[in-house]
Biotite code that builds the C-alpha atoms (Angstrom):
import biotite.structure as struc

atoms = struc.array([
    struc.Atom([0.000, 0.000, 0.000], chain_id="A", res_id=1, res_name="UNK", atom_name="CA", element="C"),
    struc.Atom([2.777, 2.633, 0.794], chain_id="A", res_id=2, res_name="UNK", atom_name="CA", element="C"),
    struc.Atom([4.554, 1.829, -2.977], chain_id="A", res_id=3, res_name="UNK", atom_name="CA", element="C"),
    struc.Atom([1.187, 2.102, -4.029], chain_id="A", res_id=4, res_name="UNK", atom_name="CA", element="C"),
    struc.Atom([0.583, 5.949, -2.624], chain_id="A", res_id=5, res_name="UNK", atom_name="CA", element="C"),
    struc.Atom([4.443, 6.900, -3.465], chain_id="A", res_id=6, res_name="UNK", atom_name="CA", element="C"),
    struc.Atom([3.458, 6.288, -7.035], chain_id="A", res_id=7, res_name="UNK", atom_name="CA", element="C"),
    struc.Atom([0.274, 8.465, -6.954], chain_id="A", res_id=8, res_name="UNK", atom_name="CA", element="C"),
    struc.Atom([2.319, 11.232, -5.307], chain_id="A", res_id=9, res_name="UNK", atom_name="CA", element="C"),
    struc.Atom([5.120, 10.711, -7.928], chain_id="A", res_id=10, res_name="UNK", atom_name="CA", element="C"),
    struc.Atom([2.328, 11.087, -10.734], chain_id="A", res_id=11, res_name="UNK", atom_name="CA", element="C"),
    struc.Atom([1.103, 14.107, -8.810], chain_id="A", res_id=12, res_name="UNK", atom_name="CA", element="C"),
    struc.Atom([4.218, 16.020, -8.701], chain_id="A", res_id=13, res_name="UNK", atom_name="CA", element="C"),
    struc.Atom([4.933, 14.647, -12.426], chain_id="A", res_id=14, res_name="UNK", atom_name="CA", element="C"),
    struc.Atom([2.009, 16.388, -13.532], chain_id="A", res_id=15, res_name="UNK", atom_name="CA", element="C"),
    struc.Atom([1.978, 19.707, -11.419], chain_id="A", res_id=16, res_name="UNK", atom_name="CA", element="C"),
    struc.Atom([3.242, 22.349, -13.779], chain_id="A", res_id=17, res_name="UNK", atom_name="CA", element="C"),
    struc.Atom([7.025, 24.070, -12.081], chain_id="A", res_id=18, res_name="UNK", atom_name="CA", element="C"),
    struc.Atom([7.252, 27.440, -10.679], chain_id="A", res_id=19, res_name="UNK", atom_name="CA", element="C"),
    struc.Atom([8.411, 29.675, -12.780], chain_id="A", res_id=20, res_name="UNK", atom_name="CA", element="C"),
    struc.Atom([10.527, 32.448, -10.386], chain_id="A", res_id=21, res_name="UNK", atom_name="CA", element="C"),
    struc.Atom([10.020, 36.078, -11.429], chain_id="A", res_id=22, res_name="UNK", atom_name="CA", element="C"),
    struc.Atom([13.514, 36.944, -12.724], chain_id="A", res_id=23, res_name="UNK", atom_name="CA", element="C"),
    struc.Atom([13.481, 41.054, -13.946], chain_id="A", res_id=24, res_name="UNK", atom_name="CA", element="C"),
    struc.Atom([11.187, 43.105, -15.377], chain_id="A", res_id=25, res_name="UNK", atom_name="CA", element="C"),
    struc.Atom([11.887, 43.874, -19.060], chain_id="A", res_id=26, res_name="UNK", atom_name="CA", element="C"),
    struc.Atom([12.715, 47.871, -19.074], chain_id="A", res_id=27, res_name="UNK", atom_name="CA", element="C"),
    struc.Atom([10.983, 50.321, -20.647], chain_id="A", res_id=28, res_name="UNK", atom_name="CA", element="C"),
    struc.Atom([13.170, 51.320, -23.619], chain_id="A", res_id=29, res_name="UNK", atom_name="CA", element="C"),
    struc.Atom([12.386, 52.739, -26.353], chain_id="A", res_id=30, res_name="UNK", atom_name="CA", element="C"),
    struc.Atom([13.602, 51.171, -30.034], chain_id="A", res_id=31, res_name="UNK", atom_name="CA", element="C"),
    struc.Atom([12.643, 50.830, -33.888], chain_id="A", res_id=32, res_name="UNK", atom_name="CA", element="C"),
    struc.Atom([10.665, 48.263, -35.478], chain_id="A", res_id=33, res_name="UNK", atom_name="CA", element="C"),
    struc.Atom([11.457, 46.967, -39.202], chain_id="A", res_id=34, res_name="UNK", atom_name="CA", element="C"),
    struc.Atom([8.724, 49.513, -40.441], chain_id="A", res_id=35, res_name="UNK", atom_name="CA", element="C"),
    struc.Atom([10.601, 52.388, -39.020], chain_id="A", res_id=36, res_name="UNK", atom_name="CA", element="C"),
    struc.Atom([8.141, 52.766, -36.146], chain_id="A", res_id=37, res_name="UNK", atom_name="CA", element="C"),
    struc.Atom([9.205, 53.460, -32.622], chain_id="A", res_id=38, res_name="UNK", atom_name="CA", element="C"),
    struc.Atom([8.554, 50.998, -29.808], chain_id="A", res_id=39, res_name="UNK", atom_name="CA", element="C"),
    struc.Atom([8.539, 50.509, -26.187], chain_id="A", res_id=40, res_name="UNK", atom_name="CA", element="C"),
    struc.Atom([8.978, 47.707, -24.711], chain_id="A", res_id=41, res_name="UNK", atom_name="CA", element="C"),
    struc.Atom([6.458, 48.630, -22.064], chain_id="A", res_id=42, res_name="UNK", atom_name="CA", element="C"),
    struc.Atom([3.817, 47.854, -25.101], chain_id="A", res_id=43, res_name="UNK", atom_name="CA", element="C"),
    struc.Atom([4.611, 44.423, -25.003], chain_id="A", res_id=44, res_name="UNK", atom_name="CA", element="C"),
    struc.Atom([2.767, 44.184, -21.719], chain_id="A", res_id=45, res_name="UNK", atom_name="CA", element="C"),
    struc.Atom([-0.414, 42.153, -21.749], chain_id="A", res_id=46, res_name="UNK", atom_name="CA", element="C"),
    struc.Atom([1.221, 39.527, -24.446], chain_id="A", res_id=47, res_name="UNK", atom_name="CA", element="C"),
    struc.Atom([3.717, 37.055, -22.991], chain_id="A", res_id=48, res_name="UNK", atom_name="CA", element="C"),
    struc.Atom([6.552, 37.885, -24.970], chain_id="A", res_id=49, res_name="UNK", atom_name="CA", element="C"),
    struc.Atom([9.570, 35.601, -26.233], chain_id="A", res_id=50, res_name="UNK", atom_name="CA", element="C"),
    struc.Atom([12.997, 37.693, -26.707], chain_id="A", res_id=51, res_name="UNK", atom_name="CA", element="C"),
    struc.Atom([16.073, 36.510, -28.288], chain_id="A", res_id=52, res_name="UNK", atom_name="CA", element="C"),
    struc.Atom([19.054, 38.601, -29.552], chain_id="A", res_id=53, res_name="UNK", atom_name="CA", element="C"),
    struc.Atom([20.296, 38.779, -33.054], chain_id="A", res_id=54, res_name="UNK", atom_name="CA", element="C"),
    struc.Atom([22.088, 39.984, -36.184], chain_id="A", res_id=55, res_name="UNK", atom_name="CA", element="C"),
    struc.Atom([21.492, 39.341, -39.652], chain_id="A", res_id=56, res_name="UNK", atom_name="CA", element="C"),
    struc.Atom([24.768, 38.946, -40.850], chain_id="A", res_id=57, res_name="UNK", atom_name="CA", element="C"),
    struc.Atom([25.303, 36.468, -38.049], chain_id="A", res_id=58, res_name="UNK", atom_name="CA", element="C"),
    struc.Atom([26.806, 32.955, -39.416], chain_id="A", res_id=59, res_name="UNK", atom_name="CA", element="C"),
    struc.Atom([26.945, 31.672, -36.100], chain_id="A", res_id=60, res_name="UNK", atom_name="CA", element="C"),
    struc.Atom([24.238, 30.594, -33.575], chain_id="A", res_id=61, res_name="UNK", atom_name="CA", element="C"),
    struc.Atom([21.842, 33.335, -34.800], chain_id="A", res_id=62, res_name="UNK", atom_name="CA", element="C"),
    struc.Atom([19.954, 31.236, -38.094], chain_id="A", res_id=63, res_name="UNK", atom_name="CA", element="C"),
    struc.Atom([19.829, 28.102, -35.242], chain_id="A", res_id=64, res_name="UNK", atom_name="CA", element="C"),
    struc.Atom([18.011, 30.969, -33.094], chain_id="A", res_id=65, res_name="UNK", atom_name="CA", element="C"),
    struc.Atom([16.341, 32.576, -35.596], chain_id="A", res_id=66, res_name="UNK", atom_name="CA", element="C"),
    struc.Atom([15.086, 28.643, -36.973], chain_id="A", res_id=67, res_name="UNK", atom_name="CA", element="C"),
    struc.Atom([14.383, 27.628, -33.602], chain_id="A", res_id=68, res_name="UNK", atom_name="CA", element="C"),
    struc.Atom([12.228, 30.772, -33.156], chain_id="A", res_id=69, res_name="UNK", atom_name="CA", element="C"),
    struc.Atom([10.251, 29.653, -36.029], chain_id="A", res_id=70, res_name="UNK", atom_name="CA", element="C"),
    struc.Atom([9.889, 26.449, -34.556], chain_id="A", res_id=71, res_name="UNK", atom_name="CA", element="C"),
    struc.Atom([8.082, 28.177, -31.711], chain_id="A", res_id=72, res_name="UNK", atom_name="CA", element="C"),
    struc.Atom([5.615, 30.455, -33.365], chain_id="A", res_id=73, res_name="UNK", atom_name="CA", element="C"),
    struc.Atom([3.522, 27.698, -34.682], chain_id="A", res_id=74, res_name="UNK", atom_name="CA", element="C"),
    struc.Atom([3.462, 25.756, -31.387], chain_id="A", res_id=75, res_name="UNK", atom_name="CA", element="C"),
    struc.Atom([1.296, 28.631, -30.065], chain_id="A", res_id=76, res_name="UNK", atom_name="CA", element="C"),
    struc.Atom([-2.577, 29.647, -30.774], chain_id="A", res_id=77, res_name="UNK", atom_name="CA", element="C"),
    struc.Atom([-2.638, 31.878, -33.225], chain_id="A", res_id=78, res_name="UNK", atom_name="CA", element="C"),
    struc.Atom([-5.122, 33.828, -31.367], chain_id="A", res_id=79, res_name="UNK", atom_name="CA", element="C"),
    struc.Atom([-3.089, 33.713, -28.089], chain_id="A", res_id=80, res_name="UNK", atom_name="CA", element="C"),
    struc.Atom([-1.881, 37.152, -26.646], chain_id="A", res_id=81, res_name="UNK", atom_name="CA", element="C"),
    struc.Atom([2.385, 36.446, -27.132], chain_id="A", res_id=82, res_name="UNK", atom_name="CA", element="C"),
    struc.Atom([4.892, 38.150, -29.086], chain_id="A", res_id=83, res_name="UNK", atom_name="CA", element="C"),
    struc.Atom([7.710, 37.219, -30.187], chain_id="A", res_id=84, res_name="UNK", atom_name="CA", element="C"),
    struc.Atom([10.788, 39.800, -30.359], chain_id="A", res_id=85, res_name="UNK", atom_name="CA", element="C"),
    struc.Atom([14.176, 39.683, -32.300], chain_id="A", res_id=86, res_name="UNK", atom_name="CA", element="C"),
    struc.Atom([16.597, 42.232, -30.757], chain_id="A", res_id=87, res_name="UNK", atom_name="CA", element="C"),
    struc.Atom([19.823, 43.318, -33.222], chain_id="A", res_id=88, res_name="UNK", atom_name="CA", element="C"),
    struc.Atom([22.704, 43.771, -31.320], chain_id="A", res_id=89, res_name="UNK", atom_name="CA", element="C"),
    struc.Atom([23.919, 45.001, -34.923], chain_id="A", res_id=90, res_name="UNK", atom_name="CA", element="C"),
    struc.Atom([22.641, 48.210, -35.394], chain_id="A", res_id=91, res_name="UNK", atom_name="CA", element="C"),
    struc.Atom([24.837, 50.169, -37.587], chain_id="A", res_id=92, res_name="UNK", atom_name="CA", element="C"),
    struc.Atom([24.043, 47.113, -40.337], chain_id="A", res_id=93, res_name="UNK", atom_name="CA", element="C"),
    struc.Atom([20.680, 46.004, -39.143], chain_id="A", res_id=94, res_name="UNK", atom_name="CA", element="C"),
    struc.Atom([18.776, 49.384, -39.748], chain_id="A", res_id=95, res_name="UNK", atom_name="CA", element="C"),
    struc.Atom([14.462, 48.872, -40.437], chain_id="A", res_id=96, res_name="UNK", atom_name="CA", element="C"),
    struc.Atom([15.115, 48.382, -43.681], chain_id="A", res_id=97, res_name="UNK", atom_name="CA", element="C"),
    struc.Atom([17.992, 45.584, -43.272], chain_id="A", res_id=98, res_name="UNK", atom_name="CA", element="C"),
    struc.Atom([15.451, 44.441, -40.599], chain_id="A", res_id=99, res_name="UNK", atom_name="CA", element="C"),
    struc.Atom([12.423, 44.473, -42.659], chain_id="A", res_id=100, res_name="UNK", atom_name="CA", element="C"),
    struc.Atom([14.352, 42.585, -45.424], chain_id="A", res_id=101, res_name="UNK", atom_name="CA", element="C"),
    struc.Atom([15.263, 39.864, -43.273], chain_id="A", res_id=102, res_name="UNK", atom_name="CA", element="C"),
    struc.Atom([11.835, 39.508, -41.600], chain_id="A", res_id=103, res_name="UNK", atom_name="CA", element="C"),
    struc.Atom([10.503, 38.918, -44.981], chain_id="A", res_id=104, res_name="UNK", atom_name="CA", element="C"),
    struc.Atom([12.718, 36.296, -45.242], chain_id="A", res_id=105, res_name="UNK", atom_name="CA", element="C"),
    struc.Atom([12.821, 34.885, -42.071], chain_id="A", res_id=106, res_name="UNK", atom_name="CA", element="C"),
    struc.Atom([9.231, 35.639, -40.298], chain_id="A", res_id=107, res_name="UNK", atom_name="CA", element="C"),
    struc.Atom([6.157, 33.125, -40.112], chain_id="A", res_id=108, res_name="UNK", atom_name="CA", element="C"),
    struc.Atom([4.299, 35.091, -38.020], chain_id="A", res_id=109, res_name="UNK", atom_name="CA", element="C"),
    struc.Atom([2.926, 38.577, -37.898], chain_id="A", res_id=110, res_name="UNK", atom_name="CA", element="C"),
    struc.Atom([3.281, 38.522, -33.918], chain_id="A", res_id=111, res_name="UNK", atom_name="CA", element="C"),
    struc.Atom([6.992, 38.046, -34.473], chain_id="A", res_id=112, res_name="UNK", atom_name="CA", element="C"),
    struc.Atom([8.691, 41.694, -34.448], chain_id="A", res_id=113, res_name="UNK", atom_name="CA", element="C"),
    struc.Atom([11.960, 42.626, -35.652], chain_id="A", res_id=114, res_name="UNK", atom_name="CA", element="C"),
    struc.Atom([14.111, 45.168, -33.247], chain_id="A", res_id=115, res_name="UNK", atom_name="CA", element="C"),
    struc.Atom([16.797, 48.238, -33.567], chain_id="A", res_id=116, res_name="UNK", atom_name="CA", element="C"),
    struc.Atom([18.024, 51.046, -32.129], chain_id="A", res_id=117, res_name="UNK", atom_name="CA", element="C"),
    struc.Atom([20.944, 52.611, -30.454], chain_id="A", res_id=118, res_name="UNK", atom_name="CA", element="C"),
    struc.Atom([23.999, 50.123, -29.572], chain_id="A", res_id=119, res_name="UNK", atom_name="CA", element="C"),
    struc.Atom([25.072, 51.464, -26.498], chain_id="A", res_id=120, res_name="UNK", atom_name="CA", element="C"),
    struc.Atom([20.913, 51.028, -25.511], chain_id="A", res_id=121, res_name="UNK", atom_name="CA", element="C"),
    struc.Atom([20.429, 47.861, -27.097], chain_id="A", res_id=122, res_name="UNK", atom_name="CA", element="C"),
    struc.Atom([23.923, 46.537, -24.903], chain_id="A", res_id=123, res_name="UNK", atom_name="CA", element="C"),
    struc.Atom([22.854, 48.062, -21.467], chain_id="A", res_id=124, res_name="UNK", atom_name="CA", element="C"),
    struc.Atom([19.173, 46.380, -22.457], chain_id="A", res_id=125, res_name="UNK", atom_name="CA", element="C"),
    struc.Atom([20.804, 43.063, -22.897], chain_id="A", res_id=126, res_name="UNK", atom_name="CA", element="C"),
    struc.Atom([23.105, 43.371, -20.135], chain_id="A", res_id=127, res_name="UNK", atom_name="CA", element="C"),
    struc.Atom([21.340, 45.436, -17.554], chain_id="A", res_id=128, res_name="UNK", atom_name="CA", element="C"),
    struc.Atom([17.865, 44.837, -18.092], chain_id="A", res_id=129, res_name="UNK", atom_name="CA", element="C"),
    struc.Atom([18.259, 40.670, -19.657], chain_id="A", res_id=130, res_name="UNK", atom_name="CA", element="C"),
    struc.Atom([21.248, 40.041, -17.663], chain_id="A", res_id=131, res_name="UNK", atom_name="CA", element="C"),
    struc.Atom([22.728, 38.302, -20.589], chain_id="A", res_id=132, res_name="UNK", atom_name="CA", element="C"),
    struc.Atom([26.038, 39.145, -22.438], chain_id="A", res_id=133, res_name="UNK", atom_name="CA", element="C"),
    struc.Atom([26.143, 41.545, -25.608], chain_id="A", res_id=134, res_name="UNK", atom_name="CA", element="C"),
    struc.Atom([29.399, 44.084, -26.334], chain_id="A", res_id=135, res_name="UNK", atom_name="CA", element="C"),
    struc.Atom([32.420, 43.568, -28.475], chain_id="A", res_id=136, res_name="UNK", atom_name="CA", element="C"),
    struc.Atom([33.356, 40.574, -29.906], chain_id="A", res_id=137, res_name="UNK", atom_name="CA", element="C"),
    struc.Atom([35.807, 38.370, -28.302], chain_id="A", res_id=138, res_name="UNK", atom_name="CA", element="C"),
    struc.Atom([38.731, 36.566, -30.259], chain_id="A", res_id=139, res_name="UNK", atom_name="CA", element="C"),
    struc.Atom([38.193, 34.022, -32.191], chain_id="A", res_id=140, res_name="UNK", atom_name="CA", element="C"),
    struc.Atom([34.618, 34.397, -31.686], chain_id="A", res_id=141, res_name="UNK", atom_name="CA", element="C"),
    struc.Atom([31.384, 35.800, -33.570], chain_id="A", res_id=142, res_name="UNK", atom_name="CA", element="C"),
    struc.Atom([31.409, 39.539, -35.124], chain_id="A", res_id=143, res_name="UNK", atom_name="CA", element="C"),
    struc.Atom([29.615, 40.717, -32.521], chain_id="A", res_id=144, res_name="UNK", atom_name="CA", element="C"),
    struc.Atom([29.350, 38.987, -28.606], chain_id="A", res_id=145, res_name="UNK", atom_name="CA", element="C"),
    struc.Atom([25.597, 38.063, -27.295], chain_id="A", res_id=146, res_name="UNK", atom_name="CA", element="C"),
    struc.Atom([23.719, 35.510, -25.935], chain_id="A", res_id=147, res_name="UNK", atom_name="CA", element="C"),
    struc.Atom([22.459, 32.690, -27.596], chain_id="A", res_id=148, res_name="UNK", atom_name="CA", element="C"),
    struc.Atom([19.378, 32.570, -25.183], chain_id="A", res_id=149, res_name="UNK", atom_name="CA", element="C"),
    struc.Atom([15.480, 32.879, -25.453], chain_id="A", res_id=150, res_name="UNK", atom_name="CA", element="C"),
    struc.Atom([14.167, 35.332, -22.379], chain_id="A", res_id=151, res_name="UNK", atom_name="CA", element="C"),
    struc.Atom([10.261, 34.935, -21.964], chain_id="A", res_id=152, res_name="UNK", atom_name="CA", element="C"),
    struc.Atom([8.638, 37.439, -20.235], chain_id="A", res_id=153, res_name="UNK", atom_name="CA", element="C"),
    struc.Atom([5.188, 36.972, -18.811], chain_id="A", res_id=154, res_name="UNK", atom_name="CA", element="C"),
    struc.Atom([2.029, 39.404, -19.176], chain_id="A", res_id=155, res_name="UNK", atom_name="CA", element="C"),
    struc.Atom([3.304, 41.634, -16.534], chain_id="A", res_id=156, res_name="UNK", atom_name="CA", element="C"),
    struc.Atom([6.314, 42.212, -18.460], chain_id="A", res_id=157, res_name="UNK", atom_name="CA", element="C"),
    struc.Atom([8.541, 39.968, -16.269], chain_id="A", res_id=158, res_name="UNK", atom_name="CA", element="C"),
    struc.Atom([11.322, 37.466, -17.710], chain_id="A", res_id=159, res_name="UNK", atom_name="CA", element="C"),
    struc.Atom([10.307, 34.645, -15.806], chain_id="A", res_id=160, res_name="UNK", atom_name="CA", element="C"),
    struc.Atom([13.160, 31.608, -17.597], chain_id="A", res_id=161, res_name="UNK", atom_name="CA", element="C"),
    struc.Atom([15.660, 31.767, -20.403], chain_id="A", res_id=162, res_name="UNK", atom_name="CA", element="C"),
    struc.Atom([16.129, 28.755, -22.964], chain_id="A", res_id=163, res_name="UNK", atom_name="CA", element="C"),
    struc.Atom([19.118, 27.750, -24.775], chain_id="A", res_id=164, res_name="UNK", atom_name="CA", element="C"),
    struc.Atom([17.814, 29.088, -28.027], chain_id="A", res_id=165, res_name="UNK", atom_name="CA", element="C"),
    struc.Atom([20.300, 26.707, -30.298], chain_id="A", res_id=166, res_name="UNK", atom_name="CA", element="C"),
    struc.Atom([18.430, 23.819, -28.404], chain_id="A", res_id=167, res_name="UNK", atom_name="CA", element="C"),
    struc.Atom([16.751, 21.463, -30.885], chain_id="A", res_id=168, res_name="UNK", atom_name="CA", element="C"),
    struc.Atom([14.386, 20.533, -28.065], chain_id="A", res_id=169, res_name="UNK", atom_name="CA", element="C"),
    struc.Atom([13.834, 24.423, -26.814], chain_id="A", res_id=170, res_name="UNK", atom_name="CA", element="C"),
    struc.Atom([10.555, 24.884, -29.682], chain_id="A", res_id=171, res_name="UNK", atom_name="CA", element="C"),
    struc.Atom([8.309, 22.730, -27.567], chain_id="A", res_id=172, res_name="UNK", atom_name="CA", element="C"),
    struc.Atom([9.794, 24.060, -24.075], chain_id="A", res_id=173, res_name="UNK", atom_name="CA", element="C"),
    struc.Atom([9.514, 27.423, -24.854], chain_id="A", res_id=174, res_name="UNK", atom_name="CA", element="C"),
    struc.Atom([5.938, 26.908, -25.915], chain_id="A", res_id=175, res_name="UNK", atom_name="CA", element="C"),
    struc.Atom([4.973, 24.854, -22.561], chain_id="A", res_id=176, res_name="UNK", atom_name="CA", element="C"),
    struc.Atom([5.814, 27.718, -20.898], chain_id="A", res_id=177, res_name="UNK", atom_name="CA", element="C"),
    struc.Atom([4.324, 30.345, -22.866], chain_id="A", res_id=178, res_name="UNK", atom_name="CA", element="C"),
    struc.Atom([0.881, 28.315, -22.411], chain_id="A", res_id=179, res_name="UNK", atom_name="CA", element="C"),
    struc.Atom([1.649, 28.269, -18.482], chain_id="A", res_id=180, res_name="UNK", atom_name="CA", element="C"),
    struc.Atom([2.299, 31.999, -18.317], chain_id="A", res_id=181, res_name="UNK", atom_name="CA", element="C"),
    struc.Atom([-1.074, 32.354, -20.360], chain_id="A", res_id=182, res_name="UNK", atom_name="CA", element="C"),
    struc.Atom([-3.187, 30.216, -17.807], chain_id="A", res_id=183, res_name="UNK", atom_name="CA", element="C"),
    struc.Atom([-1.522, 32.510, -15.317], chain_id="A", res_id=184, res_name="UNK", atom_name="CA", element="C"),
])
């Protein structure tokens, strides 16, 4: 009888859905979109939001990000309240219209939005505000140094995990959490 109740509270706690700690809030700055349209982050609040950091030039982990992102998108209702956010970390190359070139390339969703703006901002966002790396590139390394990481933000505007975004397996974890941060 005792084996017997262990395995119904293993089952329980298998299918009780984790904590997810509140990590930072996302700051309100202020960039461009791929239209040439200014946006606050602050706006994303009321969507659960999932961030990654890019360039387009990027031979490294960015396409794995950028194709793992895609992976995502469909994995969520389309009439779900989430956005999904590329941030360059390349801004003298990656202007709106760079951006907007590459979104038409890239982009399978029309939640997905495609971010600029000034470098020094867009490295104190990443490292200040995500608390992951961005700057100058190290040696040996790619053109320009940041994270290969998905942040996810909940409704409230709060990064609540990051995901190894060059993770074949982070699609469908990224999108179990999303749909926990929406029941929330």
């Amino acid at each position: 009888m005792r084996a017997f109740r262990f395995s119904l509270l293993l089952l329980f706690l298998a299918c009780q859905k984790p904590d997810l700690p509140k990590l930072y809030p996302v700051p309100a700055t202020a960039l461009v979109n791929e239209l040439g349209e200014s946006v606050n982050l602050d706006a994303m609040k009321g969507s659960v939001v999932v961030y990654d950091f890019i360039f387009t030039t990027c031979r490294g982990t960015c396409p794995i990000m950028t194709n793992n992102m895609r992976a995502i998108t469909p994995l969520v209702d389309d009439d779900a309240p989430v956005r999904f956010v590329s941030i360059s970390v390349d801004p003298a190359h990656d202007t709106p219209a760079v951006l907007s070139q590459y979104a038409a390339r890239v982009r399978n969703d029309p939640r997905w939005t495609f971010l600029t703006g000034d470098r020094d901002a867009i490295v104190n966002l990443s490292v200040k505000g995500f608390k992951l790396t961005a700057g100058d590139p190290m040696p040996g390394g790619e053109a320009l140094l940041h994270s290969s990481k998905f942040a996810v933000a909940d409704k409230q505007g709060v990064i609540r995990g990051y995901y190894d975004a060059v993770d074949g397996t982070v699609p469908e974890e990224v999108a179990r959490v999303v749909e926990q941060l929406l029941d929330e």
